[in-house]
C-alpha positions as CSV (number, residue, x, y, z in Angstrom):
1,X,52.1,110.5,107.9
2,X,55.1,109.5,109.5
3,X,57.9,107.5,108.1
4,X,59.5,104.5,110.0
5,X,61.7,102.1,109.5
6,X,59.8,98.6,109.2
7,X,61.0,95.1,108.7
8,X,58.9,92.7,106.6
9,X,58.7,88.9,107.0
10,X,57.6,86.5,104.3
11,X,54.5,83.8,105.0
12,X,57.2,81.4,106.9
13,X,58.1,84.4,109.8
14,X,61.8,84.5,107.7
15,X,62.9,88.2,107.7
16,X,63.2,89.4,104.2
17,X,63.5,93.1,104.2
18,X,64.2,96.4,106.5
19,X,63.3,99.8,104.8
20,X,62.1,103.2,105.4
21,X,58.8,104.1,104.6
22,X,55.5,105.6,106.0
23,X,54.0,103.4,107.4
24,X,50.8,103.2,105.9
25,X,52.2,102.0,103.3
26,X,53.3,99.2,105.4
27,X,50.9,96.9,103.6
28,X,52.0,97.5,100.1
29,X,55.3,96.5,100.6
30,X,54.4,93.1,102.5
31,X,54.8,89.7,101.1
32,X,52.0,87.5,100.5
33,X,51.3,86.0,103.1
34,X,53.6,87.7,105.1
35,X,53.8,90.2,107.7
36,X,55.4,93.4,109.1
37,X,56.3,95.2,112.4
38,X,57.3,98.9,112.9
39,X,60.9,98.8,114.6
40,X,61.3,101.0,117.5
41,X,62.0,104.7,116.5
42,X,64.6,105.3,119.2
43,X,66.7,102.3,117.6
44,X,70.5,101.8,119.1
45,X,73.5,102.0,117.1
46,X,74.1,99.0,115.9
47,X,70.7,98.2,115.3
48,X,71.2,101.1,112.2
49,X,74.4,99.7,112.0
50,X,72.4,96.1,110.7
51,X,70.0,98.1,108.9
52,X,73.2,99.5,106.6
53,X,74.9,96.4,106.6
54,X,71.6,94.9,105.6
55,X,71.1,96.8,102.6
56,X,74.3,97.2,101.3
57,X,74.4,93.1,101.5
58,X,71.2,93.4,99.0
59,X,73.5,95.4,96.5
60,X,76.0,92.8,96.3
61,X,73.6,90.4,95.7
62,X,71.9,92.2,93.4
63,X,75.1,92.9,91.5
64,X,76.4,89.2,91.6
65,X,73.1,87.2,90.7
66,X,74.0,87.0,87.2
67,X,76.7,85.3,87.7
68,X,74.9,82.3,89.5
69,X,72.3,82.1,86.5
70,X,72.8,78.9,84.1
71,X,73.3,80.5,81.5
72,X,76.4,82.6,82.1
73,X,79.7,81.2,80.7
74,X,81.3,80.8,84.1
75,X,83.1,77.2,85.1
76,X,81.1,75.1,87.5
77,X,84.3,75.6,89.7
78,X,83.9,79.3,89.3
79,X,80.2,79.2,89.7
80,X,80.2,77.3,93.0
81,X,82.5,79.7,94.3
82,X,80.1,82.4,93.7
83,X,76.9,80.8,94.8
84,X,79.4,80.3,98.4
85,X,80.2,83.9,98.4
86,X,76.3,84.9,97.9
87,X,75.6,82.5,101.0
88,X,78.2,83.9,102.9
89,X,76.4,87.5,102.1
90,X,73.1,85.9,103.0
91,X,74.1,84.9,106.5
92,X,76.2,87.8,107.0
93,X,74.4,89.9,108.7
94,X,73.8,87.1,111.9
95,X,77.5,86.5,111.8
96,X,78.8,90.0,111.4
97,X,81.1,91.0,114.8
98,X,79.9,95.1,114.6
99,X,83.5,96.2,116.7
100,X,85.3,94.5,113.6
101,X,83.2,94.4,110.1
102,X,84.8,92.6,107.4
103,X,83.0,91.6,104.7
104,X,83.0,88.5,102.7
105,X,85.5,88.3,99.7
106,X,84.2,88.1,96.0
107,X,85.9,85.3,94.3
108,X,88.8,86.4,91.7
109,X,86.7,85.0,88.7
């Protein structure tokens, strides 16, 4: 078995995830509903380049979403500015210029 980098879609065709894995395990990491393809071995630069970016965008996320839950003790005021900074994360990726990366700053709160 050979392992390959493979990007998942969910049932709408949105992309939700690229990771490594073999390939025949494509299946068990597919959403319901949703679907796969194998991306091309011989990938350029900055296609790994948005395949990093990609997944150390998911780490923020990951290590932010409790402060969007409802039941943090966060201000509205504060909380709004963290639900922006997750977007901007979200639609980072399509708006990143790869010559020049700068992330998205985490609010001060």
């Amino acid at each position: 078995m050979s392992v390959k980098s493979i990007r998942f879609f969910d049932a709408n065709g949105d992309h939700v995830n690229t990771i490594r894995v073999e390939e025949a395990l494509a299946d068990d990491f597919t959403p319901d509903g949703g679907s796969y393809e194998v991306i091309d071995t011989t990938a350029s630069d900055s296609e790994r380049l948005l395949i990093q970016i990609r997944a150390k965008r998911d780490i923020l996320l990951d290590a932010t979403e409790w402060r969007v839950n409802a039941d943090n003790s966060l201000s509205e005021e504060d909380r709004a500015a963290w639900v922006a900074y997750r977007q901007a994360l979200r639609d980072f990726p399509a708006t990143v210029d790869l010559a020049a990366i700068v992330w998205p700053e985490p609010p001060s709160s």
